[in-house]
N, C-alpha and C positions, 0 to 999 in steps of 0.2 A: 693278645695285644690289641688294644683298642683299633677302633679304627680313624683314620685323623681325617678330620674336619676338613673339609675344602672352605675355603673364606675368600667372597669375591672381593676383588680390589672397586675403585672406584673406576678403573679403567674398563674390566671387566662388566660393569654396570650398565655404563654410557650404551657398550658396546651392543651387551642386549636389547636395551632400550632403542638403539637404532635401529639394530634388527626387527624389533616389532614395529617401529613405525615403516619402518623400509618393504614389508612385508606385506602391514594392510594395508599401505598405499601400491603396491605393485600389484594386489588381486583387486581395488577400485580401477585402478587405471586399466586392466585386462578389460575388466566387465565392462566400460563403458564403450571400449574397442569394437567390443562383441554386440552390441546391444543397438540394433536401428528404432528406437522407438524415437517419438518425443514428448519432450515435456507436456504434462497435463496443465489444470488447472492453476492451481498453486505455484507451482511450478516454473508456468511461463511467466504468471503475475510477476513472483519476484524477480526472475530473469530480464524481465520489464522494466522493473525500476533500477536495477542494475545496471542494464542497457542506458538509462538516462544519466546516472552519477559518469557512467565515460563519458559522455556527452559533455557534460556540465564538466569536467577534469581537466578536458581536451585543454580548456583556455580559462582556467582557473584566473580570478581577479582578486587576490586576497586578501586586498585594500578597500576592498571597496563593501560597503555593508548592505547596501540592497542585492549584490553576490549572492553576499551569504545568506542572508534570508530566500530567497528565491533558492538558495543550497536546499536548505534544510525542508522547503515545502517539498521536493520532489517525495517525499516521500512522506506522507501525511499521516496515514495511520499506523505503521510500525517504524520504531528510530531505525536510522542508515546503516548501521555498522557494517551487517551484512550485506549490504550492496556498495558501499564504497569497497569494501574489500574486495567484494568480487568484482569490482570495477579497474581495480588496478592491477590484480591478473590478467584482467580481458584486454588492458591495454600494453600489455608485457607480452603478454601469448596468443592475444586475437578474440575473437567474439565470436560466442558459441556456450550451450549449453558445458559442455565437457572445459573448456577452457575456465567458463567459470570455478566449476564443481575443482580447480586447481587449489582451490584455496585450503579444500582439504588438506592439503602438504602441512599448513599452518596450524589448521584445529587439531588435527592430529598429533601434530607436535606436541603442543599445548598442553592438549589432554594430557597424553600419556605422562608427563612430565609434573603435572599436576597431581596426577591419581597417584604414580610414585613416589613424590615428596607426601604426599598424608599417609599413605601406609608409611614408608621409613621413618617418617615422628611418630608415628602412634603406636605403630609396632617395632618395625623392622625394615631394613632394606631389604632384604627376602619378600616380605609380606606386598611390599611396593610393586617388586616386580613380578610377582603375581597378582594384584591388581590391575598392574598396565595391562599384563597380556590379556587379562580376562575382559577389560572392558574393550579389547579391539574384536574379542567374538560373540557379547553378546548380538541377536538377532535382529533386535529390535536396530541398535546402533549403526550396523553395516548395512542394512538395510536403506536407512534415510540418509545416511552419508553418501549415498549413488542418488542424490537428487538435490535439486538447489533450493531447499527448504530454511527457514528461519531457527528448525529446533539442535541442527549441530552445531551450530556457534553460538546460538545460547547456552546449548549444554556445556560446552567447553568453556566460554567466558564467567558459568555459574561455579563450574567445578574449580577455578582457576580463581575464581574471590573469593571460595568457601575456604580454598588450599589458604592463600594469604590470608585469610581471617583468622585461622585456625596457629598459623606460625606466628602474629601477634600474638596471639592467644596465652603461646609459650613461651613468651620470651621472657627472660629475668632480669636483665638492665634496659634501664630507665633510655639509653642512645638506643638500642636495637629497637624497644617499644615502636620510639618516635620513627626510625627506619621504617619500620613494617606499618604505622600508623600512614602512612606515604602512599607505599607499596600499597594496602588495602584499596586505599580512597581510589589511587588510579585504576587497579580492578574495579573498584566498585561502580564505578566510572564509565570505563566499557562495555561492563555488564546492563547497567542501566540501557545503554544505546543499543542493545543488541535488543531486546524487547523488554518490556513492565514486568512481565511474569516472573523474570528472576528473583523478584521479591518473594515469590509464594516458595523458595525456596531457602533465602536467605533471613526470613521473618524470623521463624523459631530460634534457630539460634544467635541473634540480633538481640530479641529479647529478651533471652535466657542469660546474655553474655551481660546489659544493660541491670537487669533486675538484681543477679548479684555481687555486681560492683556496687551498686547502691545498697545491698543488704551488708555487703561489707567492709563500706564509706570509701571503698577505691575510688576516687573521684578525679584522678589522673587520669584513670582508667577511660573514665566517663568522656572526661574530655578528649579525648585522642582519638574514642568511636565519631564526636561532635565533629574534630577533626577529619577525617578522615571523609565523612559525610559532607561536608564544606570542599575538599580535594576533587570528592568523585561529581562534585555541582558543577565543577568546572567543567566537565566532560561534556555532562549530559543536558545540562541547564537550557544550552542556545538551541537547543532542538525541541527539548519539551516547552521551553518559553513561547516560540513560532508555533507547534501545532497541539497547544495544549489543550484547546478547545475540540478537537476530533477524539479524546478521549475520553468523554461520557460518549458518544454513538460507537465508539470501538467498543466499548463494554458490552454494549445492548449487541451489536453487528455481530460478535464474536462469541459471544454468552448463548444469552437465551434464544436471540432466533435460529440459529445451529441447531443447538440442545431439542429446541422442538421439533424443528426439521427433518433431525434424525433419530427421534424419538429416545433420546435419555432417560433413564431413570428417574424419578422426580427424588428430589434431595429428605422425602419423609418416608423412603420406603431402603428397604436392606439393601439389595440392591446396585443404590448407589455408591453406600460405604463403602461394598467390597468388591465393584465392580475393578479395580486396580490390581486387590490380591489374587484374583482371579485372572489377570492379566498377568503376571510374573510370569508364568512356565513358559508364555508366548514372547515375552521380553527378554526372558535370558539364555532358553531352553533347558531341556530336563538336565541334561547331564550336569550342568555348570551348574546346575538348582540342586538335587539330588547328591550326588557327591559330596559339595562341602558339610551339608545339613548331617548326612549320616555321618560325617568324621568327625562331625561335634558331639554327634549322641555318641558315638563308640569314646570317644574322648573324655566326656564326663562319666562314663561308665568304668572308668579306667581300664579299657579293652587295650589301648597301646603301651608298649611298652615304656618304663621311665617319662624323662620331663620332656616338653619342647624346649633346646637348649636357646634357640636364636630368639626368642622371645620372653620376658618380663610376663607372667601373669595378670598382676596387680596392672601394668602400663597396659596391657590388653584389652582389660577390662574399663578401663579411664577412656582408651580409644575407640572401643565400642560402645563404651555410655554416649562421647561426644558425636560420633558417625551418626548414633541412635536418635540423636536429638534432632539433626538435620534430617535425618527419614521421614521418621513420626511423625514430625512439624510437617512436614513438605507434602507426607501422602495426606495427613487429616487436611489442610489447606485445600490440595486439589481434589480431594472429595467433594469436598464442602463445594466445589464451582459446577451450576449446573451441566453446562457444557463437559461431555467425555473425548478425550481422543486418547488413542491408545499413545502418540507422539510426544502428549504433554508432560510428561512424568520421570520420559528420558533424562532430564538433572539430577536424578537420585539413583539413575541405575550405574553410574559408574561407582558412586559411593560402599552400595551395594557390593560391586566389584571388589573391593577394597577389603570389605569382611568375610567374603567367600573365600577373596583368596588367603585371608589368615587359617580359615574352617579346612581348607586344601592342605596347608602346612600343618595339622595337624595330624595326618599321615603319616604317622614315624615307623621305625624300624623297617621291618620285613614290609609294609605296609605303603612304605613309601614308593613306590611306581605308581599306584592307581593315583597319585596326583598329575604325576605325565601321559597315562592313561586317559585322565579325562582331557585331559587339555588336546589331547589327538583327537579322541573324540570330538571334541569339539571345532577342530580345525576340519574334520571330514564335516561335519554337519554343515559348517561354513559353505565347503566347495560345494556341497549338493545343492545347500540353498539356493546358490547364486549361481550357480554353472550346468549347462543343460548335459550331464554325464550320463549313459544311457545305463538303465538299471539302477539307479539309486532314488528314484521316486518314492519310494517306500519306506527307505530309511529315513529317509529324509523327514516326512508325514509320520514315520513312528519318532524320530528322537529330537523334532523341531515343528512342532504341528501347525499349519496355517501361515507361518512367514516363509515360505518356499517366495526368492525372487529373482527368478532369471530374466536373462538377456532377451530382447523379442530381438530373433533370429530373419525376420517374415521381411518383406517387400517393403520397401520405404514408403511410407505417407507425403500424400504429394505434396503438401501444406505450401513448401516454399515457391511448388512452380503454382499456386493458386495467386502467389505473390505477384510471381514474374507477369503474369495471367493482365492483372490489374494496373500492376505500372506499364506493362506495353500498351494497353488501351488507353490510360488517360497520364502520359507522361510528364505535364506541366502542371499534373494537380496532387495533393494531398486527398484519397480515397480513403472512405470511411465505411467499411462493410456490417451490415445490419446481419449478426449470424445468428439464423435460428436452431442451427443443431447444438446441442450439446452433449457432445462423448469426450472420451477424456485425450482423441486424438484430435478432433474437432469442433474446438469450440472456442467462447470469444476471447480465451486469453492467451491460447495456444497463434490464434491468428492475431492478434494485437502484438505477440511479439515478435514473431516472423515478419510480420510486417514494421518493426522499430529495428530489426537488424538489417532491414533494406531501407537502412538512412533514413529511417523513420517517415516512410513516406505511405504507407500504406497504415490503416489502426482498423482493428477490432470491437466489435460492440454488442453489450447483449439488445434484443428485445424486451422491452417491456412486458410486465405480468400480465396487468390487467386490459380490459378490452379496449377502453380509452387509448391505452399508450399501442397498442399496437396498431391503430389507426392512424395513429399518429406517427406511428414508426412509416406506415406503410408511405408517408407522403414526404418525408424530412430524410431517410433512408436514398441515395442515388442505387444503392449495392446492396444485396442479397446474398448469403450463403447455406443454402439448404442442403439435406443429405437423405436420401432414402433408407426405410431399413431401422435399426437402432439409433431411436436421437438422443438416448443418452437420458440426462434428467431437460430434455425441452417440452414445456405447457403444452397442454392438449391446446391451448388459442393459437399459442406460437405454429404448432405443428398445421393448424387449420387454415394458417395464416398462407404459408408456406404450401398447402394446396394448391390455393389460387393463382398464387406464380406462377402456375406451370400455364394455365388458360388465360392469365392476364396480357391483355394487348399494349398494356403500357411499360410491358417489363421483356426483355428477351435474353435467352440463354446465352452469356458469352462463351464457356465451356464445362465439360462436365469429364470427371475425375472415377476413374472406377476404384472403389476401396478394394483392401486385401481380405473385407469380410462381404465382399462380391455385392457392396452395395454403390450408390452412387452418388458425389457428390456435384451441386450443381452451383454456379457463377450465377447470378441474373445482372443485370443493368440495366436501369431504368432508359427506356427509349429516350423521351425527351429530358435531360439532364438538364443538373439546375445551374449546373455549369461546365460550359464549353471553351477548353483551348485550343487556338490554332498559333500555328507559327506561320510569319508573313514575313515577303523576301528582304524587306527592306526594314531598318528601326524608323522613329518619327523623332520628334523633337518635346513632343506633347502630349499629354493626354486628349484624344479626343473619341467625342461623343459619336458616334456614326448610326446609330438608328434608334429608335424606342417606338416600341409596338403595346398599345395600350388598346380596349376598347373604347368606342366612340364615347361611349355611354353605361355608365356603373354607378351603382348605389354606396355610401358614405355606409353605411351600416354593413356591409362584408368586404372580405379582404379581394382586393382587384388584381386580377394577373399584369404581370408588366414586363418587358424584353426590354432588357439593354444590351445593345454593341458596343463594345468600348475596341478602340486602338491604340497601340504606342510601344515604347521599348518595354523588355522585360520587366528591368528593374523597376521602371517608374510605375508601372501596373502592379508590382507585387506590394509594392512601399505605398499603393495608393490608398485614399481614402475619399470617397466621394462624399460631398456633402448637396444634398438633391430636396429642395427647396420647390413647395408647391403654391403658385400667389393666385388668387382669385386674378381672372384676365382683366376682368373692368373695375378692380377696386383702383383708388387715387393712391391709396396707402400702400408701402414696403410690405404689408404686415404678411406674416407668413402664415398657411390655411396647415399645413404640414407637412413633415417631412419624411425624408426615404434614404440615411446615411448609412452606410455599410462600404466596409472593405471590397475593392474589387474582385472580384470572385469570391467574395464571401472569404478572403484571407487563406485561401485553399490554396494558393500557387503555388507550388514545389520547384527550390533546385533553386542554384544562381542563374538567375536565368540572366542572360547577354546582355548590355546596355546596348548592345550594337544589333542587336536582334529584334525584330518587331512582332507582336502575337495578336492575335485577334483576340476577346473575351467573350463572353455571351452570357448575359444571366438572364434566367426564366425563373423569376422571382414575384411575389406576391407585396402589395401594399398595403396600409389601413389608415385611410382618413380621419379626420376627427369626424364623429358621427351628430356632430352639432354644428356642421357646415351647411350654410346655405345653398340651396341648389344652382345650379349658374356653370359656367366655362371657368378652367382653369389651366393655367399654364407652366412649365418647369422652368427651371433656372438651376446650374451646377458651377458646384466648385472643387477644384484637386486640391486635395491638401497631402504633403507628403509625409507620413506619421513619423518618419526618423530626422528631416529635415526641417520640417515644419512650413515647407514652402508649400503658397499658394498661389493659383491663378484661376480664373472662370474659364469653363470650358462651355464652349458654343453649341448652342442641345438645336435637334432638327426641330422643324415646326410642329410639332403636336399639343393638340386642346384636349383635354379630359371634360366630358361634361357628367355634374354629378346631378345626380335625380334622386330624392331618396325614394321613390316608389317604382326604382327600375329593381328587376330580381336579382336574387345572388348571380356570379360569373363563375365556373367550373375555374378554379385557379390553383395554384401550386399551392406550397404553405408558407407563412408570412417567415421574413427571414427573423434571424435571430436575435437581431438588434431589434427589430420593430415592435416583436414579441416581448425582450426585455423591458423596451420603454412604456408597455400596458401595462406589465406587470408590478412596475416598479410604482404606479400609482398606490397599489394598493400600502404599500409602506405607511400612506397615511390615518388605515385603521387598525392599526396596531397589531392583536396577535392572528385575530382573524383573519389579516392581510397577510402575514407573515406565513401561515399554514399554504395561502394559497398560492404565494413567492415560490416557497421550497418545493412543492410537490409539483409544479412546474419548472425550476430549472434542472433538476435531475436528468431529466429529460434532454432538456438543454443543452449538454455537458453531454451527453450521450451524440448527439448531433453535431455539434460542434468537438473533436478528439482534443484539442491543442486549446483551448475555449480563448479564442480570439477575437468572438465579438464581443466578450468585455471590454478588452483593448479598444478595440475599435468604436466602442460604444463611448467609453471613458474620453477617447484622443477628438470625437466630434462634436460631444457635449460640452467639452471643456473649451471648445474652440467656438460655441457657438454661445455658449454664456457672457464666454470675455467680449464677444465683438456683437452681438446683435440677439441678445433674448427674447425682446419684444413682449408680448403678453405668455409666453410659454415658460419664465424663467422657473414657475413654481414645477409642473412638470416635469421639466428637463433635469431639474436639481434632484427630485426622485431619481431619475436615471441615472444621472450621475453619482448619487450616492450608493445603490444598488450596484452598481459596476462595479465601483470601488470596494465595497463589502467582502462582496462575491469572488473578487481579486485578493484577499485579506492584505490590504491597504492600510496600515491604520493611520498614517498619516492624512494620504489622499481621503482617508473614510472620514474623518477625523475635520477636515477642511472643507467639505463638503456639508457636512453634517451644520456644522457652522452657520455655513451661507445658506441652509434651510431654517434656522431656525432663527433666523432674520427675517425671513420672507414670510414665515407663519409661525412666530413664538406661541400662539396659544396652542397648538396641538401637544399634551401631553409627550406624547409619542417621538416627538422628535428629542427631544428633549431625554429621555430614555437610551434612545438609541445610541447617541451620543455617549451618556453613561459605561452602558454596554462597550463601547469599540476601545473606551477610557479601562475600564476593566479586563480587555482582552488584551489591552497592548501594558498591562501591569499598574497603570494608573491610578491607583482606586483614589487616592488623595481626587486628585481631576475629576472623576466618577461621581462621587460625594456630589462636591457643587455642581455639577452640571446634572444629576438627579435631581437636586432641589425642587426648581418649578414645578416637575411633574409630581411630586409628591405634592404641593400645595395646591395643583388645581385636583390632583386626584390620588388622596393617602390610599384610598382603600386597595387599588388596583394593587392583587396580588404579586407580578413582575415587578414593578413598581419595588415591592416591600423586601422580593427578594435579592435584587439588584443591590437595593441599601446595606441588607444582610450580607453579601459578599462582599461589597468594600470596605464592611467594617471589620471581617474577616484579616482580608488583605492586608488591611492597617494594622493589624496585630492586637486590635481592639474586642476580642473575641468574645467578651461577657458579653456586650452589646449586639455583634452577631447572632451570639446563639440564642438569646433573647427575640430578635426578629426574627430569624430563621425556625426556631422552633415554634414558633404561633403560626406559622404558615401549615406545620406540621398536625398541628393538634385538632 
């Protein structure tokens, strides 16, 4: 008598299905119980920006459209998705690595759910659910799922539009098409914002799908992919439209300097082709590889008995061609990119899943346990990988070679009392730590986010490469974080740098950390700080000025040390903005020699701090005269201006003369603040690209010095206050600054208005004129771009920016003969 079929119900199915997700989320959530390490590099980054989307959620304004832009900049170089999500666990369950890492509950879901529905179309419901469970043990997958990385919710949101792509795919009435034509676009949608790359997986068969509706005049067809494309723009449009411009340097960022870095294969040697399929045994491991592959050759061999009943042939073969197409496409794409990471590829390992586990059902008869067989196997490789079980080292290393990742069991990293460390010493201010180590427990992103989960008042920074910047580090840097012993990947300059702190008289040890690899980490703090808060018994009513310590006598040609004391309530100190005006003492004239405007404390002051509370400030900050000033006495003059209120009044400065000489020598002085820097640099805007190289390769820097980069703000809220009420002969200057603020801010309005009123004041400089263009083409303009190119193309066709500029608005305009036409001569 035969024996009778067991046939799962759909109840049955679910039920599985919960099982397995219930299961790899129960051995995540174990592991991460177990595990004291912290996030590394990567890691913290995103933990970072995530940390800021709660920020920005707390008090969401969803009316309001500079909101939303200012939303979408938080994260510049890879779209939100994955940190809005993991934003809104952390605000349901708290902030924390592992609270993030909750979101898993979701991708899991997903997945699983995904990878089911394409094996049950393509094969079978059988075939599904061995899929699902195969893809919760590959190695590669449960591996990065224990970390707050970008690649499991790309992989799941790729898997999850390849599924809907695929169920259009099939559908035979013209209403479900349109249904799933929906359905896709809003996948496509999500996927888009989770990162770019999804492309390199959904390209092949996009185009496979496009090329033969056209060879087969489907042209419904055609429209519904147009559709669905138009659907998923809604998604992802206002994200990429804000920071569309950060990806051409993501490519480069991401690509090639990596690839070299870490020395890649180059894309003309073998090599590179195969370094992927070489990569598989470590991605899925042997058994889950092994097993299916052999019950395919026993299967064409006709070594098993009879047919596979729960499976169609001919539909097998359809579903493997289509699975095929998505592989193929997806691994020769990611060949083809210089850059390797073993992480990048995981969008095609669950696919994978999906045919293995059809290769597993072919198992039959007597034959049929070694499919439960491996899948045991496979769940023991699992716990070894991940769970420190004594005596399974070996098995582990023979049947999972090289993704062995357990829990670090060891002594906690003191990372967070380095925090506590830094806000007990300076508790009215925002602390910016210059860290020269770099390990993967210690370094600038690890401490940048530790420091954004303590209310964002502490931030992380690397040092600069080259020698320049670390000189420059060493002056603009208040804090220090160095480590003896292994620094990880930090420069032989860094590390040399960090010598000298230990003997340097201007820096002293706040405290020092012993590691659990018996090495040490150390605090510095610059002795004289560039800024000083105190709290005083009483609040004031006023800003006022209480001392300024200048020398007698300095030269207009270097930067001159200068002490301000400021008093008054919290509030009106934090919201201040001084505007500090220097006049020749015996001219007749208002006119102004120059100036010295910056937030008080450099915009550094942390916390609501009391109106009813009074603080002392102190800044040891540097100036720069114009170097075309007469020699003679000069004297100060200040005004508050309150940047949220816009209220002003003059504050009363003590009696001090600065006399300038220009044959007196440099003064040993701090380094000039960051506004003042900004407004030299922001001359050079007037030599076009030359100036421009020398712009960028200075604010980087800038931005490194500044965490929160508030002397733009502050840069922008003085300039604009000093143009409308009194420019005098500086208006041409100033209007540089102000339009560099705004730039540097991506403003395009502000950039845009500004831009304007320079090129009022000097229409012949090509350049301006240009730029203009430019801010008209970043903000989607290109009609606006066009004409405001003009002039500079008339005073000057040849200049090649100039030619390419024109070439991208005619792009824009959809004028594209005419583009490739200019664009390609630029080429040739």
């Amino acid at each position: 008598m035969p024996r009778q079929k067991f046939v799962l119900s759909q109840t049955h199915i679910w039920i599985i299905l919960g099982l397995i997700w219930l299961g790899s989320n129960v051995c995540d959530r174990l592991w991460l119980i177990l595990d004291h390490s912290i996030p590394a590099w990567d890691q913290s980054n995103h933990l970072s920006k995530s940390l800021q989307y709660v920020n920005a959620l707390t008090s969401p304004q969803l009316l309001d459209g500079e909101w939303w832009r200012s939303f979408w900049m938080l994260s510049t170089k890879y779209p939100p998705i994955t940190y809005i999500l993991g934003a809104f666990f952390q605000i349901i369950f708290g902030l924390g690595n592992d609270q993030a890492l909750l979101t898993n509950l979701l991708y899991s879901a997903i997945l699983i759910i995904s990878v089911y529905t394409l094996g049950k179309t393509l094969f079978s419901p059988q075939v599904g659910l061995w899929g699902a469970g195969l893809s919760m043990l590959f190695p590669r997958l449960y591996q990065t799922r224990l970390q707050f990385l970008l690649d499991t919710p790309l992989m799941t949101f790729t898997i999850a539009c390849f599924c809907c792509l695929t169920l259009w795919k099939l559908q035979k009435t013209r209403q479900k098409q349109w249904l799933w034509t929906v359905i896709f676009g809003l996948g496509w949608g999500l996927a888009l914002l989770t990162k770019q790359s999804i492309m390199f997986f959904l390209i092949t068969p996009l185009l496979w799908l496009g090329i033969s509706y056209i060879w087969q005049r489907k042209w419904e067809r055609i429209l519904q992919l147009i559709v669905s494309f138009i659907i998923s723009s809604l998604l992802w449009f206002p994200w990429y439209r804000t920071n569309w411009i950060y990806l051409f340097s993501t490519v480069q960022n991401s690509n090639a300097i990596p690839a070299t870095y870490e020395g890649d294969p180059p894309l003309n040697t073998l090599a590179a082709w195969t370094y992927y399929w070489q990569d598989l045994p470590l991605a899925m491991g042997w058994v889950l590889l092994i097993v299916p592959l052999v019950g395919l050759l026993l299967h064409l061999l006709g070594k098993f008995p009879g047919i596979n009943e729960d499976i169609d042939s001919k539909r097998a073969i359809k579903g493997i061609k289509w699975l095929g197409i998505y592989f193929v496409g997806s691994y020769f794409v990611c060949s083809a990119i210089f850059n390797k990471d073993t992480r990048y590829i995981m969008s095609y390992l669950p696919i994978l899943a999906i045919v293995l586990g059809y290769f597993l059902t072919l198992w039959r008869g007597k034959w049929e346990p070694v499919r439960w067989i491996s899948v045991m196997v496979a769940i023991m490789v699992m716990i070894t990988n991940l769970f420190p079980i004594s005596g399974t080292e070996q098995l582990s290393l023979l049947l999972s070679p090289g993704v062995s990742f357990r829990p670090y069991l060891g002594q906690e990293i003191s990372v967070s009392d380095i925090i506590k460390t830094v806000q007990k010493t300076t508790p009215y201010q925002i602390a910016n730590l210059g860290v020269i180590a770099n390990t993967d427990s210690i370094n600038h992103n690890t401490l940048n986010y530790y420091g954004q989960l303590a209310n964002f008042q502490v931030y992380g920074r690397e040092l600069g490469n080259k020698e320049d910047y670390i000189l420059q580090d060493s002056k603009s840097f208040d804090w220090f974080v160095s480590k003896t012993g292994d620094n990880g990947f930090a420069r032989d300059n860094q590390l040399a740098f960090a010598k000298t702190l230990e003997n340097n008289p201007n820096f002293s040890v706040i405290k020092t950390w012993e590691m659990p690899d018996k090495s040490w980490v150390n605090l510095y703090q610059r002795k004289e700080q560039s800024i000083i808060v105190e709290s005083l018994p009483k609040a004031l009513d006023k800003i006022r000025l209480d001392k300024v310590i200048i020398p007698a006598q300095a030269s207009p040609n270097y930067p001159i040390p200068i002490t301000y004391e400021w008093s008054g309530n919290g509030q009106d100190l934090k919201e201040g903005i001084v505007l500090l005006s220097w006049y020749p003492e015996t001219s007749k004239t208002s006119e102004i020699a120059w100036i010295h405007d910056h937030g008080i404390g450099k915009g550094m002051l942390y916390g609501d701090l009391d109106n009813n509370q009074g603080f002392k400030v102190i800044e040891n900050l540097a100036m720069l005269p114009d170097k075309n000033l007469t020699n003679g006495d000069y004297k100060l003059r200040a005004m508050y201006l309150n940047r949220k209120t816009n209220k002003t009044y003059l504050i009363p400065v003590p009696d001090v003369t600065l006399t300038l000489d220009n044959n007196a020598p440099a003064i040993i002085s701090p380094e000039l603040d960051l506004g003042t820097q900004l407004r030299e640099i922001s001359l050079n805007l007037a030599q076009g690209m030359p100036g421009l190289d020398t712009i960028f390769s200075k604010v980087g820097r800038f931005n490194q010095y500044d965490p929160i980069q508030d002397y733009l703000k502050q840069t922008e809220i003085a300039l604009n206050y000093r143009l409308e009420n009194d420019p005098g002969n500086h208006q041409l200057n100033w209007t540089y600054g102000l339009v560099l603020s705004q730039v540097l801010q991506e403003d395009p309005q502000g950039a845009i208005a500004a831009l304007k009123q320079l090129i009022k004041l000097d229409p012949n400089n090509p350049y301006h004129h240009a730029y203009l263009a430019f801010i008209y083409l970043y903000n989607w303009q290109p009609k606006a771009a066009e004409t405001a190119l003009r002039p500079a193309l008339e005073q000057q066709p040849k200049v090649e920016e100039f030619q390419a500029l024109a070439g991208i608005s005619a792009v824009m305009q959809g004028n594209f003969i005419k583009g490739w036409q200019i664009l390609s001569s630029l080429l040739s």
